[in-house]
N, C-alpha and C positions, 0 to 999 in steps of 0.2 A: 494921669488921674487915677485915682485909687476906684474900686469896685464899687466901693459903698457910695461913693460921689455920683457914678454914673447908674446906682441904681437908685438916686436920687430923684436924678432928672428926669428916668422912667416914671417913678411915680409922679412928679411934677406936668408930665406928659398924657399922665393918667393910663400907662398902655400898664403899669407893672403885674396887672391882675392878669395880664393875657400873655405876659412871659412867664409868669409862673406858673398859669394854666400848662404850656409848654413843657415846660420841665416839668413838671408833676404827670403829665400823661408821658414822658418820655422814661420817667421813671417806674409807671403801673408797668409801660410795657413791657419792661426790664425785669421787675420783678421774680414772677415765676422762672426765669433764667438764672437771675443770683442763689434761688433758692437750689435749681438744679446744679449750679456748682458747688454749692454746700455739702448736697448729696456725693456728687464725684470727690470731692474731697477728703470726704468721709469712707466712701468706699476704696479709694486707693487706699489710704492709711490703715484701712482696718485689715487688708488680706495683704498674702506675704507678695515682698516689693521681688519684681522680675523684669526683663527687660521689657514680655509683651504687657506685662500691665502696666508699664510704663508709656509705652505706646497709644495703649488704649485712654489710658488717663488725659493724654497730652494731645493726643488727637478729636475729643469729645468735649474738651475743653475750648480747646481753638473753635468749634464749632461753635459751641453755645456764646462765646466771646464776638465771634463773628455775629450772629442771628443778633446778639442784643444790638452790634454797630448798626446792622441792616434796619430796625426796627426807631430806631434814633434818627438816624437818615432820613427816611421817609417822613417819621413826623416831622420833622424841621423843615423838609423840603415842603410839605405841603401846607406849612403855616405862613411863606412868604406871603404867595398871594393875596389880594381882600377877595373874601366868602362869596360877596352880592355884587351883582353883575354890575349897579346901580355904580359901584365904585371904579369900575372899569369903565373907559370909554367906548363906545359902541364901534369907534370907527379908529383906522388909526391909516397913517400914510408907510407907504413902505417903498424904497425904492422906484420911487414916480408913481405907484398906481395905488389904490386904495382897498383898502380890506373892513369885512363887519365881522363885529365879534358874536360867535355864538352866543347863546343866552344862557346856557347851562356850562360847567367844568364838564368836560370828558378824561377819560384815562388816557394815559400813552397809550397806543399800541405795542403789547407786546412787553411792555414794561421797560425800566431803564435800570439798567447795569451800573452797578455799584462794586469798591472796593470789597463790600461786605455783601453781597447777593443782590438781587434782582428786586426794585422797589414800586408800587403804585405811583403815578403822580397825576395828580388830579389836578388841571388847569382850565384855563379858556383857550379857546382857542380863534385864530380870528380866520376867514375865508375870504378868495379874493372876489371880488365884485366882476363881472362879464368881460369887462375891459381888460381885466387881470387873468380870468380864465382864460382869453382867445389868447394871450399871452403864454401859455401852458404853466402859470405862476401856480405855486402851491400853499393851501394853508400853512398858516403857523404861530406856534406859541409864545408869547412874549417871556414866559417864565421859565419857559426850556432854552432861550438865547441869553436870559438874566445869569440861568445855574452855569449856562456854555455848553449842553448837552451836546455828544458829537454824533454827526447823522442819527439822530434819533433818540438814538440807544443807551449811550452809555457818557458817565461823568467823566470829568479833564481826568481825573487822577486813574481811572478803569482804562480810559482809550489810551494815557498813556503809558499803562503797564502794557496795554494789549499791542501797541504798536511799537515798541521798544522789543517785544518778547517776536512777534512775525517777522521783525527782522532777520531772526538768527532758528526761528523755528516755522517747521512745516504747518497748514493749515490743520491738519489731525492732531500735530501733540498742542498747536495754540488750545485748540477748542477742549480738548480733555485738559489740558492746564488748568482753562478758565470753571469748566465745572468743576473741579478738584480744590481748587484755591481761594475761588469767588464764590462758587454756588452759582455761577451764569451758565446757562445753556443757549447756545447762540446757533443761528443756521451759518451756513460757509457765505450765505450772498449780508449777512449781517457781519459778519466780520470784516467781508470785504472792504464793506463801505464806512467800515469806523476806520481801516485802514487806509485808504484810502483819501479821505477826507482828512487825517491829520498830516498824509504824508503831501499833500497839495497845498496843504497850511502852512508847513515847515517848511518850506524845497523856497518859497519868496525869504524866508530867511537864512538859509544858508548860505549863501554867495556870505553878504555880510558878519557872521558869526565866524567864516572862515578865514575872512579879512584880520579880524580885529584877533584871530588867535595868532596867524600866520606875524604880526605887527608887534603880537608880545614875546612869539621867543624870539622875533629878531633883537627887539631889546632885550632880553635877557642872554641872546648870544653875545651881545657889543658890551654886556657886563663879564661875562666871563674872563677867566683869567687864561690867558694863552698866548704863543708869538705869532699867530697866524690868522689871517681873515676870517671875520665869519663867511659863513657860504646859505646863499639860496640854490638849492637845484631842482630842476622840474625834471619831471619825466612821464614819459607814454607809453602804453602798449597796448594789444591787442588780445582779444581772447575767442574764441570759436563757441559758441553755445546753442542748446537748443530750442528755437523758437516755434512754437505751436503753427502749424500748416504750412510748416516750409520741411520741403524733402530733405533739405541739407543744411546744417548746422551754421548760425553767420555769425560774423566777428562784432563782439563789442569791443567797446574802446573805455581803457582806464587810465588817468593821468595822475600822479603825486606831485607836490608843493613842500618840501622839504627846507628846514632849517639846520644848521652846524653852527657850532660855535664855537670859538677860538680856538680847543682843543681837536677839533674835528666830530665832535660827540656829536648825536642827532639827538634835538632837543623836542621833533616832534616832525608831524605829518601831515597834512591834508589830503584828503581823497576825491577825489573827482572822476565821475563815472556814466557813460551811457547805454543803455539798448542796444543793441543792431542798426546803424543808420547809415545810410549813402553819402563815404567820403567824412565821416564821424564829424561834421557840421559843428552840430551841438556843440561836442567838447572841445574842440578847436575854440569856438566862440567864449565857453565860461573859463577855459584856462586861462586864454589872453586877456580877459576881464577880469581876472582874479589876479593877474602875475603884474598887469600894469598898474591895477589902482594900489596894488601892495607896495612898489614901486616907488609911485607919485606920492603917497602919503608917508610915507616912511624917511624920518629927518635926521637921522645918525649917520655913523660911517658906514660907505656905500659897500655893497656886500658883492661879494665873487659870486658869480653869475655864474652858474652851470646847466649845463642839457646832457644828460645821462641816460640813453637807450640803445636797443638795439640799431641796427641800420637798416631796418624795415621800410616799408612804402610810406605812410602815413608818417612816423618820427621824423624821417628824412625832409619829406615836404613841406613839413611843419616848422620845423629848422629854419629851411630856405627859406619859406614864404612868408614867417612869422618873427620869429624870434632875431633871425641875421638883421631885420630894417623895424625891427622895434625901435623908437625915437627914446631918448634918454628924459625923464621927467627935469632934470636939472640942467640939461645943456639940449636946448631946441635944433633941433636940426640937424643933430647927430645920432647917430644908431649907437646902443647899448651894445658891450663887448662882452657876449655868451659864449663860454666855452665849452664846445661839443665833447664831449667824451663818450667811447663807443664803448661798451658795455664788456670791460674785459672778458666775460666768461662765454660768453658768443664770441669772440673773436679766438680766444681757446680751442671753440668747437672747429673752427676755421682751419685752424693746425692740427690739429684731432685727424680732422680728413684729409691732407696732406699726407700725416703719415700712417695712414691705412691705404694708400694709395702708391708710396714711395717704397713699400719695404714688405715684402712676405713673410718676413719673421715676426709673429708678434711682438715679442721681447723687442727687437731693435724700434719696432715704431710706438713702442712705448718709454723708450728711454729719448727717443730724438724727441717725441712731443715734448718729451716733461722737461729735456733741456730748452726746447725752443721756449716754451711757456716762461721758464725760467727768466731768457732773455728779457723775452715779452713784458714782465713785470719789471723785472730791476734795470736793465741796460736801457744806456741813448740810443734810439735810432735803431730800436730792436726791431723793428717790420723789415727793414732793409738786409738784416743779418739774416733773417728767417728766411725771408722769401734768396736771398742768395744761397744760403743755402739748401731748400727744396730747389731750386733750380740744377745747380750741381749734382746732387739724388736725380734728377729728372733726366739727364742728359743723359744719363749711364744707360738706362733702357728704353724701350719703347713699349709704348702700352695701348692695350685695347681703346676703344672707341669710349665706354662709359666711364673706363678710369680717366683716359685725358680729359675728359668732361667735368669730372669731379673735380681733379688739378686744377683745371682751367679756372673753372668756377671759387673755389677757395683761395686759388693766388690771386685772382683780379678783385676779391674780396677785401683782402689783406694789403693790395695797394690802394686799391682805391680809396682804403677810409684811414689811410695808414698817419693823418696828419691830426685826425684824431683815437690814436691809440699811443699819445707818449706818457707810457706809463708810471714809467719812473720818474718824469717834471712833476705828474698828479701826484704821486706818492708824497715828493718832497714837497708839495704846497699843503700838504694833507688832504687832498681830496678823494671824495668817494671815487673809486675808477669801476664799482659792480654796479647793474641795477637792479641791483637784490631788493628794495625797497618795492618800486614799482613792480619787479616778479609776484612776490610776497603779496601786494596790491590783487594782482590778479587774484589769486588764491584766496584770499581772503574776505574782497570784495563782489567777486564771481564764484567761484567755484566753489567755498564751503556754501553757501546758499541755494545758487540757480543750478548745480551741475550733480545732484546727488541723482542715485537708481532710477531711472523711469518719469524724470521732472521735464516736464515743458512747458513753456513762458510765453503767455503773449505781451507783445511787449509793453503795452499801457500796464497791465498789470505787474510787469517783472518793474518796469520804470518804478511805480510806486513802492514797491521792497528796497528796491535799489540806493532810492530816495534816502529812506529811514537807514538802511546801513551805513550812507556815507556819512550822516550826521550824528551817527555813533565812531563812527572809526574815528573821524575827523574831531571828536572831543567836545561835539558844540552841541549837543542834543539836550541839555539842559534849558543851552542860552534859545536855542531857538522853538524848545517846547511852547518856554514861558514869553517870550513874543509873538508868539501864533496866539494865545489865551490873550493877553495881554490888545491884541491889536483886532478882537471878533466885538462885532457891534451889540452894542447892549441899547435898548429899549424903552424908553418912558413911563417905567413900569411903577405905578401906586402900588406900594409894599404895606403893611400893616406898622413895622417900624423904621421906616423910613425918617421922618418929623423926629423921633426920637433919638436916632444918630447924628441926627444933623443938627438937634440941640448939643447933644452932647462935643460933634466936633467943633461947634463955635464956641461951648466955654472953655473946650479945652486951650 
């Protein structure tokens, strides 16, 4: 429907007098700003053009541009509501218990954060009644749940510049960002809690957002062109970090969700990641929840299953205990066939210490690594040939107490996991045999954030950073912004044009 139809219906509505009062006050307010651009305009052009007065031009600009948004905003936000208490109901139900509404609009506290600076907003507010006090329940505005304000503060579009940016940045450069860009001056326990509140919003949709990503490049793997499986592979690891009131540094756990397609390309990633926790619980629990239901729902050709990590405590048992008796979504009763593969460049290191233990020439136990590695990658049955030969190197001499320890430890290494280290079968099926992906994970998901000079985390709080980084890595921080917004309860709120939309949506 065209503009002038629906500003038909307004006057038909009889509100039209009170939207143009809108826009005409949204325009006074503007005014003396347009005129100040005028001015700036005038003053660049008239003096000689330099870089800093181009600076200054384009910097003073953005301002005054900004102040006019800021100034718009706030009118518009404070025209939803109706003026007179009489139009508001006195009382309203909330979650089982009952609330009265004040008699008068009061201000936000503190004001609310906007794109464009910091805005009044004058509403009702409603209080809970005794039943709701003893409850520890707290007032609240139906017009600030209407806009989606987040804890308090700040609009969908502010909180989620502000919680996208804490992801990857310290609380001191957030907060100078937000004055520099917004014009908001926030304390650190206000930022917390815009952070906070959106990353507790987002984290119920993530499982799902990862799902339905993880579901598209498998079809877009099974469309590619290539002679080779596509591939699912998961992997795990650990990381060491520092938690606020613990003497010593403890491990989180990070996991990846990985797709290939036909050519072997990686067509994408998922991240999944926890805190410090006893025997990593948590991520045990959302990986197998995320790998089965990807699994079950997934109706193409069935994909080559891999498990690609070190041979640590935790990957290993996870292995065993999870992944080996995983039941197949298509054939009941049968265990899905996961192929372990150990982490070639850890197993590298394996032979690395073999020959700094076999050989006091440097030079020779740099040339035996690099042919055994050699093996390792291209030849069948390369564990066998290695460790045959560090044994022959071994017999020849006898060694200290801490070298045969070392030996000991790297050849029982190298057999024990030897049945998964066939390199060269990976190679020719195309599969990944590093787990430079999940490495990379660590670093990316831990370390550039939680592990910089002098940082320590407690872990509700690190958890909440965590949160918002995985569902940036992982590509879904769009989908699951806008179903966090999408799924916050909205109010029973008399609007001034309410009656007027909703003519308008039935004729349309």
């Amino acid at each position: 429907m065209r503009h002038g139809n629906l500003f038909g219906l307004f006057l038909a509505t009889g509100i039209a007098s009170d939207l143009a009062r809108v826009t005409d006050e949204c325009r006074s307010a503007i005014e003396p700003l347009l005129e100040e651009m005028d001015s700036l305009v005038v003053a660049f052009l008239s003096q000689p053009i330099t870089p800093e007065a181009t600076f200054d031009f384009e910097t003073a600009l953005q301002n005054r541009l900004r102040e006019a948004g800021r100034r718009i905003v706030e009118i518009v936000f404070n025209q939803i509501e109706a003026a007179d208490a009489q139009s508001v109901p006195p009382r309203v139900e909330r979650d089982g218990q009952e609330y009265s509404r004040k008699n008068n609009k009061t201000k936000n506290r503190g004001g609310i954060g906007t794109l464009f600076g910091t805005i009044m907003l004058l509403r009702f507010s409603y209080e809970p009644l005794q039943e709701a006090r003893d409850d520890a329940q707290k007032s609240f505005s139906p017009l600030e749940m209407l806009l989606g304000i987040i804890a308090g503060n700040a609009t969908p579009a502010l909180a989620e510049r502000v919680s996208q940016a804490a992801a990857n940045h310290s609380q001191e450069e957030l907060l100078a960002h937000l004055r520099r860009d917004h014009d908001v001056s926030w304390s650190v326990t206000v930022l917390r809690n815009v952070t906070k509140t959106v990353s507790e919003g987002v984290a119920e949709h993530v499982h799902d957002a990862q799902k339905v990503q993880l579901l598209g490049w498998l079809k877009e793997a099974n469309d590619s062109k290539g002679r080779r499986k596509i591939v699912l592979a998961v992997g795990r690891d650990g990381i060491m970090l520092p938690i606020r009131g613990e003497a010593t540094y403890k491990e989180g756990s990070v996991a990846t969700v990985t797709v290939y397609d036909r050519r072997g390309r990686r067509l994408g990633t998922v991240y999944l990641g926890q805190k410090p926790e006893a025997y990593q619980v948590t991520l045990s629990e959302q990986l197998t929840r995320l790998v089965s239901e990807v699994l079950a729902e997934w109706d193409g050709p069935w994909p080559r299953l891999v498990y690609i990590t070190d041979a640590g405590y935790h990957p290993t048992e996870y292995f065993a205990c999870v992944l080996e008796k995983m039941e197949h979504p298509r054939h009941p009763g049968q265990a899905m066939d996961w192929m372990w593969i150990v982490d070639f460049y850890h197993a590298s290191e394996y032979i690395s210490k073999l020959a700094q233990v076999l050989f006091d020439d440097p030079r020779a136990a740099h040339a035996w690594s690099r042919r055994m590695r050699h093996w390792l990658k291209r030849k069948p049955n390369a564990v066998f040939r290695i460790l045959h030969s560090a044994a022959k190197h071994h017999c020849e001499w006898e060694f200290p107490p801490k070298a045969e320890e070392i030996y000991q430890g790297a050849y029982n290494y190298l057999l024990g996991h030897k049945d998964h280290m066939d390199y060269s079968d990976y190679r020719r099926m195309g599969l990944p045999i590093g787990s430079g992906v999940t490495e990379a994970a660590c670093k990316t998901v831990f370390t550039q954030r939680f592990k910089a000079s002098g940082m320590s985390w407690g872990i509700e709080g690190g958890q909440a950073i965590l949160t918002l980084r995985l569902a940036q890595l992982s590509r879904v921080w769009d989908t699951v912004y806008r179903q966090y917004l999408a799924l916050q309860p909205l109010p029973n709120l008399p609007t001034k044009h309410r009656i007027a939309f909703a003519t308008y949506q039935k004729a349309a």
